[in-house]
C-alpha positions as CSV (number, residue, x, y, z in Angstrom):
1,X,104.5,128.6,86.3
2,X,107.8,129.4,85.6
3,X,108.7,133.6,84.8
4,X,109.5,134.0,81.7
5,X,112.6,137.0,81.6
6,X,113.7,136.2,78.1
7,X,112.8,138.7,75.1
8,X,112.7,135.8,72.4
9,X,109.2,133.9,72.8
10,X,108.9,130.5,74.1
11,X,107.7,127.7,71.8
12,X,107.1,124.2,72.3
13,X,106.7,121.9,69.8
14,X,106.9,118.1,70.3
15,X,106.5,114.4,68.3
16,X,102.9,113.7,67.0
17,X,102.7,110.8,68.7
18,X,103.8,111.2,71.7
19,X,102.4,114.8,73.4
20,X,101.5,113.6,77.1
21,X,105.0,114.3,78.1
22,X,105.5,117.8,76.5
23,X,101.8,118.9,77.5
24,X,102.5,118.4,81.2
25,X,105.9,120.0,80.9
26,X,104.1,122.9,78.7
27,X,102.1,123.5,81.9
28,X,104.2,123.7,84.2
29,X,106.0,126.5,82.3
30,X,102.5,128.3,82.1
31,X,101.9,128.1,78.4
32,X,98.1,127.5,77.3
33,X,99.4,124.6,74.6
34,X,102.2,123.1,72.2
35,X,103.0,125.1,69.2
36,X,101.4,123.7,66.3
37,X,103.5,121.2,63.8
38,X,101.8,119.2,60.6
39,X,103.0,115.3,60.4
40,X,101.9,113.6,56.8
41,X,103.2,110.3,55.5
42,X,103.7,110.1,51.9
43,X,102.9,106.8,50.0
44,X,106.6,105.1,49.8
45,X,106.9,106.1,53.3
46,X,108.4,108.6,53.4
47,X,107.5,111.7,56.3
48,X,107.2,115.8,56.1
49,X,107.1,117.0,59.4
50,X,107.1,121.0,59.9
51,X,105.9,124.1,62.1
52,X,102.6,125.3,61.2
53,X,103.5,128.9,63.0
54,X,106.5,131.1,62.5
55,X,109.1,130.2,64.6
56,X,111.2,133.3,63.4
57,X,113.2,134.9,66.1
58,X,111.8,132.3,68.9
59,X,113.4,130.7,71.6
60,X,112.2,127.0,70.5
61,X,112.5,123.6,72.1
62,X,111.7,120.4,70.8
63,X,110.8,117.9,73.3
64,X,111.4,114.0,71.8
65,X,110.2,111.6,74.2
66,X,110.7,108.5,71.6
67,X,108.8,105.3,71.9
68,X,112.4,103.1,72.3
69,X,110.5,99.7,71.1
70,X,111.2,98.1,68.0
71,X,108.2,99.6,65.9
72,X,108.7,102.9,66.7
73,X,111.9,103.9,67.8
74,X,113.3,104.6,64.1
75,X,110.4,106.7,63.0
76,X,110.5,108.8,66.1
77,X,114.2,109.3,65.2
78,X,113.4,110.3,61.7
79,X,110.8,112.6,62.9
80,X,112.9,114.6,65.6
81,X,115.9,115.1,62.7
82,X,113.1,116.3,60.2
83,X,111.8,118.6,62.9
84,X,114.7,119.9,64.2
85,X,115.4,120.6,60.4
86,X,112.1,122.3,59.8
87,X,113.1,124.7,63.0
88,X,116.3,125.6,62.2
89,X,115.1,126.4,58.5
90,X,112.3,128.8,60.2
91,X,115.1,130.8,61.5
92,X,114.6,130.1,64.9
93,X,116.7,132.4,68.0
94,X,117.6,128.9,69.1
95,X,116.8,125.4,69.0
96,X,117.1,123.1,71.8
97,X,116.4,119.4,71.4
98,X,115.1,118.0,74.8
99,X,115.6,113.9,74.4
100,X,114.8,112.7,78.1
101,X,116.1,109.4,76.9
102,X,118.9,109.2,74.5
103,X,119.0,106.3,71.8
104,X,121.9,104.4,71.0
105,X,123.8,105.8,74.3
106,X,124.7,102.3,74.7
107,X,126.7,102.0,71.7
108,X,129.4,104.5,73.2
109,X,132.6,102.7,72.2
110,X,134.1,99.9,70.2
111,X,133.3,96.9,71.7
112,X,134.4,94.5,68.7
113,X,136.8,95.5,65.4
114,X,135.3,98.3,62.8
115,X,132.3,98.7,65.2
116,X,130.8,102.4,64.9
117,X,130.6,104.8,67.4
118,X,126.7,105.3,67.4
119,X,126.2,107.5,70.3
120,X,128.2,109.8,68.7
121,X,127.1,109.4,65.2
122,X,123.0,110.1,66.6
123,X,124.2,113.4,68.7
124,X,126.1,114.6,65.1
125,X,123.3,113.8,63.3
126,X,121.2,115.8,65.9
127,X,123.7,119.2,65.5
128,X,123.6,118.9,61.5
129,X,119.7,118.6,61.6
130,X,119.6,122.5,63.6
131,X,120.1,121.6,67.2
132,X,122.3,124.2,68.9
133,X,121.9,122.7,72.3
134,X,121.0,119.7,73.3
135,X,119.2,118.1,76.7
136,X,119.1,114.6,77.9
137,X,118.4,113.0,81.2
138,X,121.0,110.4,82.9
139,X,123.1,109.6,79.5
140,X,124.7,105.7,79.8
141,X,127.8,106.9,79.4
142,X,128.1,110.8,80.3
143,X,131.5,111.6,78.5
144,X,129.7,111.7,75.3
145,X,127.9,114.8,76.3
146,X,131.5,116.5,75.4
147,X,131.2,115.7,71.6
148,X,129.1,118.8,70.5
149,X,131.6,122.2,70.1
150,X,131.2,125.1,71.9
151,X,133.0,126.6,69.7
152,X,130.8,125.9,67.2
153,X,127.6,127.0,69.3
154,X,126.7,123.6,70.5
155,X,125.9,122.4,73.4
156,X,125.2,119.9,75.9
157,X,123.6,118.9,79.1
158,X,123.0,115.7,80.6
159,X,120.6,116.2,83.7
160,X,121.1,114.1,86.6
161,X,117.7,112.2,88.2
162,X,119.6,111.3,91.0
163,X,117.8,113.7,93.3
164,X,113.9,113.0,91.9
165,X,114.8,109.4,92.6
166,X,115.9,109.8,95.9
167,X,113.2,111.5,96.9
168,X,110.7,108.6,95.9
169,X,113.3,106.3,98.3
170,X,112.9,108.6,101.3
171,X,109.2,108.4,100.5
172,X,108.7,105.1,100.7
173,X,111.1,103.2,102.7
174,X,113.1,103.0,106.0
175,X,116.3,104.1,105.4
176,X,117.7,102.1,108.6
177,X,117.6,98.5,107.0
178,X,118.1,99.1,102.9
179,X,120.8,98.3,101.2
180,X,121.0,100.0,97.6
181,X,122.9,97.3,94.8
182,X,124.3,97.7,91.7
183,X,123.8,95.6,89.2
184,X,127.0,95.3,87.6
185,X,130.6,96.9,88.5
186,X,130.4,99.8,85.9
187,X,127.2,101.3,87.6
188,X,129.0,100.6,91.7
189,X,130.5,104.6,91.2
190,X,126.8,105.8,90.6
191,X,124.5,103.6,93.5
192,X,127.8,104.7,96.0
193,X,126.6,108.1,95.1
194,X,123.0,107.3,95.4
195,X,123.4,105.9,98.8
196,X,125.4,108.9,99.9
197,X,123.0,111.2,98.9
198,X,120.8,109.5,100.8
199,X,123.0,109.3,103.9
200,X,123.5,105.6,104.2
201,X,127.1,105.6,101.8
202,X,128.2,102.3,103.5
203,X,124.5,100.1,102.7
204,X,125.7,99.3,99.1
205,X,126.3,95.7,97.7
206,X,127.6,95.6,93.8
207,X,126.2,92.5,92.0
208,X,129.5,91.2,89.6
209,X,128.5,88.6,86.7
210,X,130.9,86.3,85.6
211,X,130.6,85.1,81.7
212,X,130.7,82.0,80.7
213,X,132.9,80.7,77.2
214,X,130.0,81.8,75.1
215,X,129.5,85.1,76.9
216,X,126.6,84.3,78.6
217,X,126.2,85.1,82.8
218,X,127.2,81.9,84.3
219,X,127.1,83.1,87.9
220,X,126.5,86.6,89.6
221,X,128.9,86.8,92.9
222,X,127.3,89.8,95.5
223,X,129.7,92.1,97.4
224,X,128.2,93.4,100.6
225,X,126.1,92.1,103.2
226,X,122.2,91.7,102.2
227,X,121.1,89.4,104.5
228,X,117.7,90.3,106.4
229,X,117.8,94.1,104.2
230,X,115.5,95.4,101.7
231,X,117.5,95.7,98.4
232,X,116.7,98.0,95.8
233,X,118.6,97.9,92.6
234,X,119.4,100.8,91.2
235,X,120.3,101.2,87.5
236,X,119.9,103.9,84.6
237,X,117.7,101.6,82.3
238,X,116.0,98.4,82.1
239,X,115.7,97.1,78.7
240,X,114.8,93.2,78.7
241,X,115.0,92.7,82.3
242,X,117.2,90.1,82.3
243,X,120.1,91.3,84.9
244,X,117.6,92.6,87.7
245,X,116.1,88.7,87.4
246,X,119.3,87.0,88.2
247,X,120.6,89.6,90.6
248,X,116.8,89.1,92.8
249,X,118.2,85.7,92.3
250,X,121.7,85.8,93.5
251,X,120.1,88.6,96.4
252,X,117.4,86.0,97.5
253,X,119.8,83.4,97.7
254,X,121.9,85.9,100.4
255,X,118.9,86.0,102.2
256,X,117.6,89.8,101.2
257,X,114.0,90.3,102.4
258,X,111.9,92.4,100.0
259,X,113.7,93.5,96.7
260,X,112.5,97.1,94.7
261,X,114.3,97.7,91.2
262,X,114.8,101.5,90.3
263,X,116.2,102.9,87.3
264,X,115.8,106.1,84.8
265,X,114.8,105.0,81.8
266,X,112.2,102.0,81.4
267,X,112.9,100.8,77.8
268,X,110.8,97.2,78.4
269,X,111.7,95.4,75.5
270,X,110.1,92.1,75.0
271,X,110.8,90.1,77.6
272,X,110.8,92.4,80.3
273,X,107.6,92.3,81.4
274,X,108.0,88.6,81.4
275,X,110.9,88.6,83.1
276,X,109.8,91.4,85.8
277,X,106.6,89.1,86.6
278,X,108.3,86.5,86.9
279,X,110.1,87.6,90.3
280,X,108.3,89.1,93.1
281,X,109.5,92.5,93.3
282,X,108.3,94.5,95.3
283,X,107.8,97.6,93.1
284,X,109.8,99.0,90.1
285,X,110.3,102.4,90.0
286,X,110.5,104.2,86.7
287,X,110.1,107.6,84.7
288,X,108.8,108.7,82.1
289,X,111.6,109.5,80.0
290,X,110.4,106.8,77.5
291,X,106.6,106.1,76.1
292,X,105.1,103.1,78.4
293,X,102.2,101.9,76.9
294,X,98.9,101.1,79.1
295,X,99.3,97.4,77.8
296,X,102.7,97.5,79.4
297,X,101.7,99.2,82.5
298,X,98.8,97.3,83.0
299,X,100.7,93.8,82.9
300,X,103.2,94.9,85.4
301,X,101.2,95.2,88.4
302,X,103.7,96.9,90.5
303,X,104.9,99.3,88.4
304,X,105.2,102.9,89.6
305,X,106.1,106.1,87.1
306,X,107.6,108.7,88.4
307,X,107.1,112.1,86.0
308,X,109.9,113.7,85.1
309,X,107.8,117.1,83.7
310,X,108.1,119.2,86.3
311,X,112.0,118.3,86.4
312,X,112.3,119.1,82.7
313,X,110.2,122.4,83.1
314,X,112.8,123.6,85.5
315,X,115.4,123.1,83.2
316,X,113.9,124.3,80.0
317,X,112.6,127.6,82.3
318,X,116.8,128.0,83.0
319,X,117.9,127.7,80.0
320,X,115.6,129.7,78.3
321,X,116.0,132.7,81.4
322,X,119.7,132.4,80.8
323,X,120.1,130.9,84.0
324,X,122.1,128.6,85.1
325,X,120.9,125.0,85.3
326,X,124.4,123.8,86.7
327,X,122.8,126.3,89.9
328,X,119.6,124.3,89.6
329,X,121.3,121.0,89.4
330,X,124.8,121.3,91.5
331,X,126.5,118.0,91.1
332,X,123.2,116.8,90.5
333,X,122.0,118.1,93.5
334,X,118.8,120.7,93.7
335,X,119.4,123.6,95.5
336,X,116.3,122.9,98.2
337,X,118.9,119.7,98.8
338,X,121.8,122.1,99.0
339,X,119.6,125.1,101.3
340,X,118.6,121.8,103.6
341,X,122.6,121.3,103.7
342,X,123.3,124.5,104.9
């Protein structure tokens, strides 16, 4: 239970669909339940979403844990903008929006002519809906957390999971004979960090693809020595699965024993459970930042979710307490990481 030292009341509200997140989190902050919200669907399809309890004057957070598939990503989109609406209309203290994973993060520059700026567009979109502040968990591309004005009253935060992740490693393996790869070069900056946090800096390999004429991976070279070490590739999503099957691969061929894939956000889209069966990893680490269905779960045998409730309560319980979370989360670092460094 976290202390509550704010005047304004707490409220929690969440999606209708997806409350298993935001109930644990609730918890752990020592509220009996979610505030109540109504969800109806009109006959063209269209949604009204709204508090069914005065939010007037409260300190309110929204938590969106979307379902990032293809059926129900869009709709869950729709219904947090709706909400957040409904909240600031309600004349709310403050509304934070709480997105553990953030859609279309990927889309954070112009990769081809006249291509929009998505990321961008989805956290404006978020700010005109009612969100003064705005929490996310391991953004793709963390510059875009600068795009809402403080000047304006906006805010955000993306929270590292660097240190909830590491602790699963320490956990679970022998630190003495794993070497920790990135998939790709633009994620080499974030497993060095990993690995130093850890205390092994120098046990990283970085996986490099090179693209054929039509774009496609053609080959992926491995820099580092993974010969006869446990590898564990560490990225901040896996969508189809497609890169953490070729690097096993490429790792395999370089004569890596067991192989563990670790990453934030496990989107799953379809292939990935085809693709993850398909190699014999050893275990794939996840949170729960996304919805993973049972079905999905219960294909992929070695799958292992780690919450990130507790994690989220911490920083909600800051926020709220007008304390600092940068204190709580120091470079990423938690400061029973920081009190063991000192």
């Amino acid at each position: 239970m976290i202390e509550n030292l704010n005047p304004y009341p707490i409220k929690i509200f969440t999606l209708h669909n997806n409350t298993d997140l935001a109930e644990r989190v609730a918890k752990y902050l020592g509220l009996a339940s979610l505030s109540s919200a109504a969800y109806t669907v009109h006959p063209d399809g269209e949604i009204l979403t709204h508090q069914k309890e005065t939010v007037r004057d409260c300190d309110v957070f929204l938590i969106a844990q979307v379902n990032a598939c293809r059926e129900f990503l869009s709709d869950d989109i729709m219904e947090m903008l709706t909400m957040l609406y409904a909240l600031k209309s309600g004349e709310a203290h403050r509304v934070h929006l709480v997105i553990p994973y953030f859609p279309y993060s990927r889309q954070d520059r112009e990769s081809k002519y006249r291509e929009p700026i998505l990321a961008a567009w989805m956290i404006h979109q978020m700010v005109a809906a009612g969100a003064d502040h705005i929490t996310t968990l391991k953004i793709h591309n963390p510059t875009i957390a600068g795009i809402p004005n403080p000047a304006d009253g906006n805010y955000m935060k993306n929270i590292d999971t660097a240190e909830l992740l590491s602790g699963v490693i320490r956990a679970n393996l022998d630190l003495s004979n794993v070497c920790f790869v990135s998939p790709d070069a633009g994620a080499a900056k974030d497993v060095v960090k990993f690995a130093e946090r850890l205390g092994v800096g120098s046990q990283v390999a970085i996986a490099h693809k090179e693209r054929g004429k039509d774009n496609s991976v053609s080959t992926i070279n491995v820099m580092g020595d993974v010969s006869s070490k446990n590898c564990v590739i560490v990225d901040d999503m896996i969508d189809t699965g497609g890169t953490v099957t070729k690097v096993f691969d490429a790792l395999k061929e370089r004569g890596a024993q067991d192989i563990y894939v670790m990453c934030t956000h496990g989107i799953f889209s379809p292939p990935a459970i085809t693709n993850l069966t398909s190699r014999p990893f050893k275990k794939v680490w996840t949170t729960d930042t996304c919805v993973i269905d049972s079905i999905k779960a219960g294909r992929l045998g070695n799958l292992h979710i780690i919450s990130v409730a507790e994690l989220l309560a911490k920083v909600i319980g800051n926020i709220h307490n007008g304390i600092s979370v940068t204190d709580l989360m120091q470079n990423g670092i938690h400061l029973k990481e920081k009190e063991k460094v000192s």
